[in-house]
N, C-alpha and C positions, 0 to 999 in steps of 0.2 A: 509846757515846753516852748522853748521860743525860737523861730521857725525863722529862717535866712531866709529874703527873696528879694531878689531881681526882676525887675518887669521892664518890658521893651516894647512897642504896641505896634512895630510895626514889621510883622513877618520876622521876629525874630523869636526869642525862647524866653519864658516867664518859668523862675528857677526858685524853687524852695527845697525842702528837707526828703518831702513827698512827693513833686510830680517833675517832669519836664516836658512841659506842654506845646506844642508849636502852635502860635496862635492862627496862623491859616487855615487849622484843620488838618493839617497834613499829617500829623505825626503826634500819637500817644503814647506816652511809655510811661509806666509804675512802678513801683519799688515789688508791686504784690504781682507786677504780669512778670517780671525777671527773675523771681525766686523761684518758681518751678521750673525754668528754663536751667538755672543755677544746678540744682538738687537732678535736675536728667545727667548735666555733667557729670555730678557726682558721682549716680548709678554707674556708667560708664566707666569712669576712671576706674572705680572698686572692681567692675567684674575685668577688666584689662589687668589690672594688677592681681586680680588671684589668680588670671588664666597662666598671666610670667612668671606667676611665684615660682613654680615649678624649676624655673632656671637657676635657682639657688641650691636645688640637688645635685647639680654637676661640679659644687666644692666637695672638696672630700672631709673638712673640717664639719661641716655639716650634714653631708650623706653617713659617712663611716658611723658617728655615734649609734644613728637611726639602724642603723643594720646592725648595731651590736645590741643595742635595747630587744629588737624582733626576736633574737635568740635562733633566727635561720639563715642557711645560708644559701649561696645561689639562686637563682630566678627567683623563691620563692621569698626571700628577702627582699628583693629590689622592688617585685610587687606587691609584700608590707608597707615599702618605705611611703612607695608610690601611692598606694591606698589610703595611708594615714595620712599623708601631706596633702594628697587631695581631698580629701576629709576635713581635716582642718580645716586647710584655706576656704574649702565653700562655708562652713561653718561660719567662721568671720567677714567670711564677705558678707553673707545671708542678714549675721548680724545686724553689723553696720550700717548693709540699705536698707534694711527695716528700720532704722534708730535716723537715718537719715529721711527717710522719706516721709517716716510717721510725725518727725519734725515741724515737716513745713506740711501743711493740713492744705497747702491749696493744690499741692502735688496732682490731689485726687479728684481736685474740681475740675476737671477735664471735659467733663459730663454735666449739667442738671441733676439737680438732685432728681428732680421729678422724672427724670429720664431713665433712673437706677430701677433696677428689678428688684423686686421685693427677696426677699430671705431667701422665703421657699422656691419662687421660678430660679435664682440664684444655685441652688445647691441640685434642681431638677437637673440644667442645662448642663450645669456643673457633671453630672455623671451622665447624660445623654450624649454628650459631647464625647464623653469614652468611648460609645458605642459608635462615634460616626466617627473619631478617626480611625477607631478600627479598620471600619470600611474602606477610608483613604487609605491606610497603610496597605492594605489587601489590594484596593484598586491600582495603585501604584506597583507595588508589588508585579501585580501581573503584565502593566506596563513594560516594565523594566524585563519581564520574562520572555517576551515579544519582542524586544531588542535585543535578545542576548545578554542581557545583565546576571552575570552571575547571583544567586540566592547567600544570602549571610553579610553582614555588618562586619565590618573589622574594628569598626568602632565600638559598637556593642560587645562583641567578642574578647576585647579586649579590657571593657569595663568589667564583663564578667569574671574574664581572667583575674584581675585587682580583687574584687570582690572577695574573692573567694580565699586569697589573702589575707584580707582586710577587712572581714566584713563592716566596718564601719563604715565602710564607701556604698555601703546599701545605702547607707543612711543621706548620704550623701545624692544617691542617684533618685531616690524618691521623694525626696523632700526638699532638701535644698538647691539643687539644681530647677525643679521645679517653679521655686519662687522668684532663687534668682534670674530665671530667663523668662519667665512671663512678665515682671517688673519691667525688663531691658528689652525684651523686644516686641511686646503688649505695649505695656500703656508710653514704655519713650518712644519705641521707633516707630509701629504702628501708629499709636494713636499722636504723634509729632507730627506724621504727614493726613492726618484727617479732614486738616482744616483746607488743606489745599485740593485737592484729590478727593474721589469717591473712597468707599470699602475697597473694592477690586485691587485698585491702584495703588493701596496703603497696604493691604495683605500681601498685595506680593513684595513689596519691597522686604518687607519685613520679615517673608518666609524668606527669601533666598538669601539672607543674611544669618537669620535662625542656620539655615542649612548650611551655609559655609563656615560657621563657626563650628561645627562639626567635625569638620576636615573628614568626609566620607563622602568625596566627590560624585565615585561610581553610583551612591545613591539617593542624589541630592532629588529628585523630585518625593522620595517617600518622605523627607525630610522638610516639604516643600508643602507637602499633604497634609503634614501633624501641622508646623506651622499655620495654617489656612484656616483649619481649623479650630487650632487654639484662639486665631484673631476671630474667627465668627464669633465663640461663647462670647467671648470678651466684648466684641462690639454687640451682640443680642442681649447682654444684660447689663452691661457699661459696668460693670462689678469684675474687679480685679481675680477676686476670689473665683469666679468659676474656672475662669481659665488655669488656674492653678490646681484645679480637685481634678477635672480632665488629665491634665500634664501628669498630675502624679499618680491617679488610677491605671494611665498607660504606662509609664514609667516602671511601675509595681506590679503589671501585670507581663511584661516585658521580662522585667528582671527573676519575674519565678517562674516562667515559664524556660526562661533560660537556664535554670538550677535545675530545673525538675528533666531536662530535656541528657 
């Protein structure tokens, strides 16, 4: 292949296909260090756009069919429609960041390889990690009992509500929500502020973002707890995957306890 370049030798830019060098020392940039940067955008843009899809239920050219297909009507329609739409959409988002991120293979070099937990400590921390945010949600929990915060989710409650509709929006809350927010706020926004910052300073950014995307204000520190702890598995075994079997062991043990309840 035959490679353009420019060379200028004195504190200025030496320019080919692959690098743009600044010959002082001052400045490296790669084609390979900007495509994981690229592919975070991506992640982002995808889960902002399933979160809005939602606003396309408020045509009626769109909403009306869905509630004629459901074959119900009243409340129990609207949280078919709701169900399935959010169903979908995660489904596709889920997709896509997988197809995009598995894409570009440096996405995941974020880490040393030799830095990665082997399989088994992987899948250990992966369900240990269940039991300890248990703990946090419980500690928090009682937090929140101590201030007067009232007990129950309306976000939760409201998932269950859909659910129970819909049930493919289980499917949805234990598995692809899982992926997709450990991808987005695991390895982009946590480990994005790694290089600057300790652990501490990088989890929390990341929880309180985790938790505001929630929209369940009054309980943003339990939501602040799960977060902390999803970025520990995550940063203890540099493996995407644990933080993912946590998320969705609580997720699924959440959502049937909530059925059964």
């Amino acid at each position: 292949m035959t490679q353009r370049s420019f060379v200028s030798f004195r504190g200025r830019f030496l320019y080919n296909e692959w690098y743009v060098i600044y010959l002082e020392g001052t400045f490296v940039m790669t084609t390979q260090q900007q495509k994981p940067k690229l592919t975070a955008i991506y992640v982002i843009v995808i889960y902002v756009a399933m979160q809005l899809s939602g606003f396309l239920l408020q045509f009626p050219a769109i909403f009306d069919p869905l509630v004629n297909l459901s074959g119900l009507t009243g409340t129990a329609a609207n949280n078919w429609v709701v169900g399935m739409w959010s169903a979908m959409s995660f489904a596709v988002a889920c997709a896509i960041t997988l197809a995009v991120t598995t894409a570009d293979k440096t996405f995941w070099q974020n880490f040393r390889d030799e830095e990665k937990a082997p399989w088994s400590d992987t899948i250990f921390w992966g369900v240990a990690g269940f039991f300890i945010v248990m703990a946090g949600q419980a500690l928090a929990i009682q937090i929140e009992t101590w201030i007067g915060i009232d007990l129950g989710s309306d976000n939760t409650g409201r998932i269950i509500e859909i659910s129970k509709a819909a049930p493919m929006m289980i499917v949805a809350t234990i598995l692809f929500g899982p992926i997709l927010e450990e991808i987005l706020f695991r390895r982009v926004i946590f480990a994005s502020f790694l290089p600057s910052m300790k652990f501490f300073g990088a989890a929390l950014i990341s929880s309180i973002v985790f938790a505001a995307i929630h929209m369940d204000f009054s309980h943003m520190l339990i939501y602040i707890a799960c977060g902390f702890t999803f970025a520990f598995v995550y940063y203890k075994t540099k493996r995407i995957t644990a933080s993912i079997i946590t998320h969705v062991l609580m997720n699924g043990f959440v959502t049937a306890t909530a059925f059964l309840l």
